[in-house]
Every structure is written in structure tokens, then in C-alpha cells.
C-alpha positions, 0 to 999 in steps of 0.5 A: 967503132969506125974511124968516122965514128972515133972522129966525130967522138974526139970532136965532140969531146973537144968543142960542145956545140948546139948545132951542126948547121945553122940557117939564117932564113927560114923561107922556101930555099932555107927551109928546103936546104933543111929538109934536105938534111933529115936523116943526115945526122946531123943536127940542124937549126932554123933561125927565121925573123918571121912568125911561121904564120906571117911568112906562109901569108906572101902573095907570091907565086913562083914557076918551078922547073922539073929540076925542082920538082924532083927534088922535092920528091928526092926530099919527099914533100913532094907529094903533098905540094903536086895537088896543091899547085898547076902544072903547064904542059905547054910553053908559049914564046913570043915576041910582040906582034911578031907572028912566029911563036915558039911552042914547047910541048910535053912531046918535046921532052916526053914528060908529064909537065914542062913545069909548075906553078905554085904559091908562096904559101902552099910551098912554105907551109908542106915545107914547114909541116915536114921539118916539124917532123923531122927530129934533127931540125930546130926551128927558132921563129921569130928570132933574129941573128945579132952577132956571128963570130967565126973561130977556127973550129965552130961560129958562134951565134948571138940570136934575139929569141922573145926579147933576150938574146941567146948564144949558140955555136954551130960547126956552120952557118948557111946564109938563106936570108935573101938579097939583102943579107946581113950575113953576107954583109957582115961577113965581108962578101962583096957583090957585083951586078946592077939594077935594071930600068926596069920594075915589075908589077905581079898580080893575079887575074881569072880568066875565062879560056876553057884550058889553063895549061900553058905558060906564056913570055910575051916579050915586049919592046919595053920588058918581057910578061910572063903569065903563069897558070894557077889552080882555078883558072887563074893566072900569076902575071909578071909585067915588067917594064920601065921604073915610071910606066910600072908604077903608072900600071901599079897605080892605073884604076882598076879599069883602065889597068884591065883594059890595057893588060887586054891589049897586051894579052891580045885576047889569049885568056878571054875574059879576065878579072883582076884578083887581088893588089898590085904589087910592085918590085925592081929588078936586079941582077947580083952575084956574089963574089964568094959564095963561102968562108971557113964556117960559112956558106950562102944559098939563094937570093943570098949568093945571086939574083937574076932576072924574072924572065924565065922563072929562074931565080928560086929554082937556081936557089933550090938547087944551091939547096940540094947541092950543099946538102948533098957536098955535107952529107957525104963529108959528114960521112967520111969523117969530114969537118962540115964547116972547112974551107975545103969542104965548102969549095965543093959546093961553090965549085958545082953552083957558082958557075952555073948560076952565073950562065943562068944570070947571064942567060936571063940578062941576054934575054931581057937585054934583046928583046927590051928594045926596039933598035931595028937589027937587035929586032931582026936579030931576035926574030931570026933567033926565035924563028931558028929554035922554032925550026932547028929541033936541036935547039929548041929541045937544048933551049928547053932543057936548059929553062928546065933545070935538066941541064947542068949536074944533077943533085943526088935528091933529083935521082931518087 
């Protein structure tokens, strides 16, 4: 017998416990982080508030970077999520009725795709499908974290599970469970950051145009739009703009909302047609001052959020993901205790930085191109004519909106 395998005995004999890793949030960065974890040995535990049914039915779609995609191939879901989404092979930036835009191209690169784009649902039922596969991972749905109680060697867990109130102990809980977490909040983790002058009115178009490979952020003086391709020749549209003009567009009668969105696309789509509601969200920008404690990790919304701009925020979540797996697999290996403090460290040390370069990359971008003042007008434009020219820079811009900069999880070199 090795001496890992004699350490995991003592500590088995010592502390009974349910579960190695418990998580609290069973949507697409929760479920991710899971399914990361297979094979690991170690013995995992999903506690999500939602019926799996209810969950998988979000009208959302989400950008996801190259970065993303191959760790959803290191997990090995991968292959039942790429037929089922859009991939664009190019990107358009640009800045009002300024005529110089800025074109990424899969030359740039040498890749098959700059990126994709898939649905909320699409994403979270592969997921879903895979961990039921997977004999170390537990799923708890509805079910509702009550209480948390950290002690020195585990952290006890009170969930409502069918009305009755269920008791586990874990050696850690991750917190998955959004921006608005509870267990961040009973934790004691405060944040910092701000909420914009901004919302953001989602929906869905068809369209006319004889391809639909490109992505577009079509910047403007009161917020930035980004529209993204979707399987069938439609388009997922964020249009960001100030809190009383979005909830006017939210609002605006079919007609009038289609005409307007004409104007603003200027005839890059074709003929269009609105699919679907409007919905209507603000804009925040959040860092948590921790992204740990003794027996306690946060991943997601729940450690940071950004701006929309850029399609950044659930690819930063899906790498918090394949990072923190990666840091528990490899102290599991080695004998390790998986809920210490310094064990921890290595995840907060790898994602908290970049993270923040990420958050404060998207805020740069909104900030500057959300105005009209005149010398941030010729400032942008300068920058925007720069990355078109100096190759250097546009290839570094692109890697970064990529994911390919930064470290690398282990899941991503499969």
C-alpha cells in the first residue's frame, strides 16, 4: 500500500463523510466543474435549486471561446455539444458610422473557428446527460442549501431535499451559485465593483443574409451590440444601452423595435424577424475580494462578474472550472487534504488575477466606446485603426478574446 493511499485510509477512519466535494449550483459552470472531476476519485455531489427540466429551458445563448471548447473536449462532452451549436469563422469590430472595421479571420489564427455560439440548454442538458453517466457524481435537484457549517476537517451541509431537511459533510463546498450567491454571503466574502448606466435587452432574429458566420460588436455612443450566429440562420443580439432607453426597446411594439434594430444593423443581416420575447437585464461589474476559506471555493458569477462585451463572462466561469479541478485532482493525488487552505491558494493564485485583467478589460472597452466626448471618439478610433494595421496587435487582441491567453488548464491540452 502507498503512502497516499495509507493517508486516505487514516482519514477515512478518522471523519465519515458523504462526499469529497460538494456544489452548490448546478448550471453550466457548476455542472462543468463536475464533470471535470470524473474519474478523479473522488466523490462528488450536486445540490441544484432547479428541476434539471426547468434549468435546461433558459432562453439564453452564450459565446464561447476556443479556450472553452477545448476544454469541453479534454471533459469529453464535446462532441455531442459541436453539432448542436454555430460556430463563426469570422469577427467584425466596429465603431458607429466610423468606416474602419476591424476583421479577425481564421487566417489569423490558423483555427477551424474564432469561436462559437450556443444555447443555454443545448450546453446544460450534454452536461447533464454526461454526469448522469458518471458513477462518482451525485445529483440533488430540487434541493436547497440551508445551513453550511465549517469545521476544521470537513463542512457540514444542511440542504432541503422533498421538504425534509438532509444533513451532509463534504471535505469542500464550491460555491457555483451565481452572482447573487448565498454562499458567498453566508460565508463572509465581501465584493467589490459597480453596477453600470447600462441594461441589456437579449433577444432572438432570423434573418435573411446567405451566410451566418461572423460575429459582430457594433460599438456605439450609448453601449456596445454584439450579435451572434445561431444554427438556422438566426442571430442571439445583446443591445446594451442606458437603463430607461433599454427598457423603452424592451417595451417598443414589435414594429417599431424591428425598425430601429434595422437602423442600428444598417442592413448587415438582411431581412430580419424577431423570434421570440425580449428580455431585459443590468449590467454589473463584480470581484470578490476572496475566491476561498478553509473548505470553501467559489467559481463563476460567484467569484466575479463582467461586462457582456466581449462574450467573456461564462468562458472566465468555465475556466475557473477546469482550473480548480485541475489544483484538486493533483492534491487528491499526492495525498493531499482537498479542502485546506493551501491547497485552495493554488486555484485563487492561477484565476483571480486573470479574471480581474479580463473584468477590467471589458470595462475599458464599454467605458471608451460608450461616449461621444470627442478626444475619447479619436482616441478609439486611432486604437481601432491601429489593431486593423499593426498585425502584432490584432493577433494579441484576438488571442486574448480567445482564451488563448493566460495558463492553460491541463483539460485544454487533451
Amino acid at each position: 500500500m502507498t503512502l497516499n493511499q495509507l493517508t486516505r485510509e487514516r482519514e477515512t477512519t478518522t471523519v465519515n463523510l458523504d462526499y469529497d466535494v460538494a456544489i452548490a449550483g448546478g448550471s453550466i459552470v457548476g455542472t462543468t466543474f463536475a464533470a471535470a472531476l470524473q474519474d478523479s476519485g473522488l466523490k462528488v455531489v450536486i445540490i441544484e435549486a432547479l428541476p434539471q427540466e426547468v434549468a435546461t429551458a433558459r432562453k439564453q445563448a452564450y459565446a464561447l471561446s476556443l479556450l472553452s471548447g477545448k476544454i469541453f473536449t479534454g471533459i469529453g462532452v464535446w462532441d455531442d455539444i459541436l453539432p448542436k451549436i454555430a460556430q463563426f469563422r469570422n469577427i467584425r469590430l466596429s465603431d458607429a458610422d466610423y468606416p474602419e472595421i476591424v476583421k479577425f479571420q481564421l487566417t489569423d489564427l490558423k483555427t477551424n473557428a474564432l469561436g462559437y455560439v450556443a444555447e443555454h440548454g443545448t450546453v446544460l442538458s450534454s452536461l447533464h446527460q454526461f454526469t448522469a453517466k458518471c458513477d462518482n457524481i451525485t445529483w440533488l435537484s430540487p434541493a436547497e442549501v440551508v445551513k453550511v457549517d465549517y469545521q476544521e476537517s470537513n463542512v457540514e451541509i444542511e440542504v432541503k431535499l422533498n421538504g425534509e431537511i438532509r444533513k451532509l459533510r463534504s471535505r469542500l463546498l464550491v460555491g457555483a451559485d451565481g452572482k447573487r450567491s448565498q454562499i458567498r454571503t453566508q460565508a463572509g466574502i465581501q465584493t467589490h465593483g459597480w453596477k453600470y448606466w447600462q441594461s441589456c435587452v437579449t433577444f432572438t432574429i432570423k434573418h435573411s443574409a446567405p451566410t451566418n458566420d461572423t460575429a459582430f460588436e457594433r460599438f456605439w455612443y450609448s453601449g456596445p451590440m454584439g450579435v451572434l450566429p445561431l444554427p438556422g440562420n438566426r442571430c442571439q443580439i445583446v443591445w446594451t444601452s442606458p437603463h430607461a432607453e433599454a427598457k423603452i426597446l424592451q417595451e417598443l411594439p414589435a414594429e417599431e423595435f424591428l425598425a430601429k434594430l434595422e437602423q442600428r444593423m444598417a442592413g448587415l443581416l438582411g431581412e430580419i424577424e424577431l423570434i421570440g420575447d425580449r428580455y431585459l437585464f443590468p449590467v454589473q461589474l463584480m470581484q470578490s475580494d476572496r475566491y476561498i476559506k478553509p473548505r470553501l471555493a467559489l467559481i463563476g458569477d460567484a467569484a466575479h462578474c463582467c461586462h457582456p462585451v466581449g462574450g467573456q463572462g461564462l468562458n472566465l466561469g468555465i475556466r475557473d472550472a477546469a482550473a480548480l479541478a485541475q489544483i484538486l485532482r493533483e492534491a487528491y493525488n499526492r495525498g493531499e487534504d482537498i479542502g485546506d487552505i493551501c491547497v485552495l491558494k493554488r486555484y485563487e493564485r492561477w484565476r483571480k488575477l486573470e479574471n480581474l485583467t479580463i473584468l477590467g478589460f471589458t470595462d475599458f472597452l464599454d467605458r471608451i466606446f460608450s461616449n461621444n466626448f470627442f478626444p475619447i471618439v479619436t482616441f478609439r478610433r486611432i486604437g481601432l485603426w491601429l489593431m486593423n494595421h499593426i498585425h502584432p496587435l490584432k493577433i494579441y487582441s484576438l488571442r486574448l478574446m480567445t482564451g488563448l491567453l493566460g495558463k492553460t488548464p491541463q483539460l485544454a491540452q487533451r
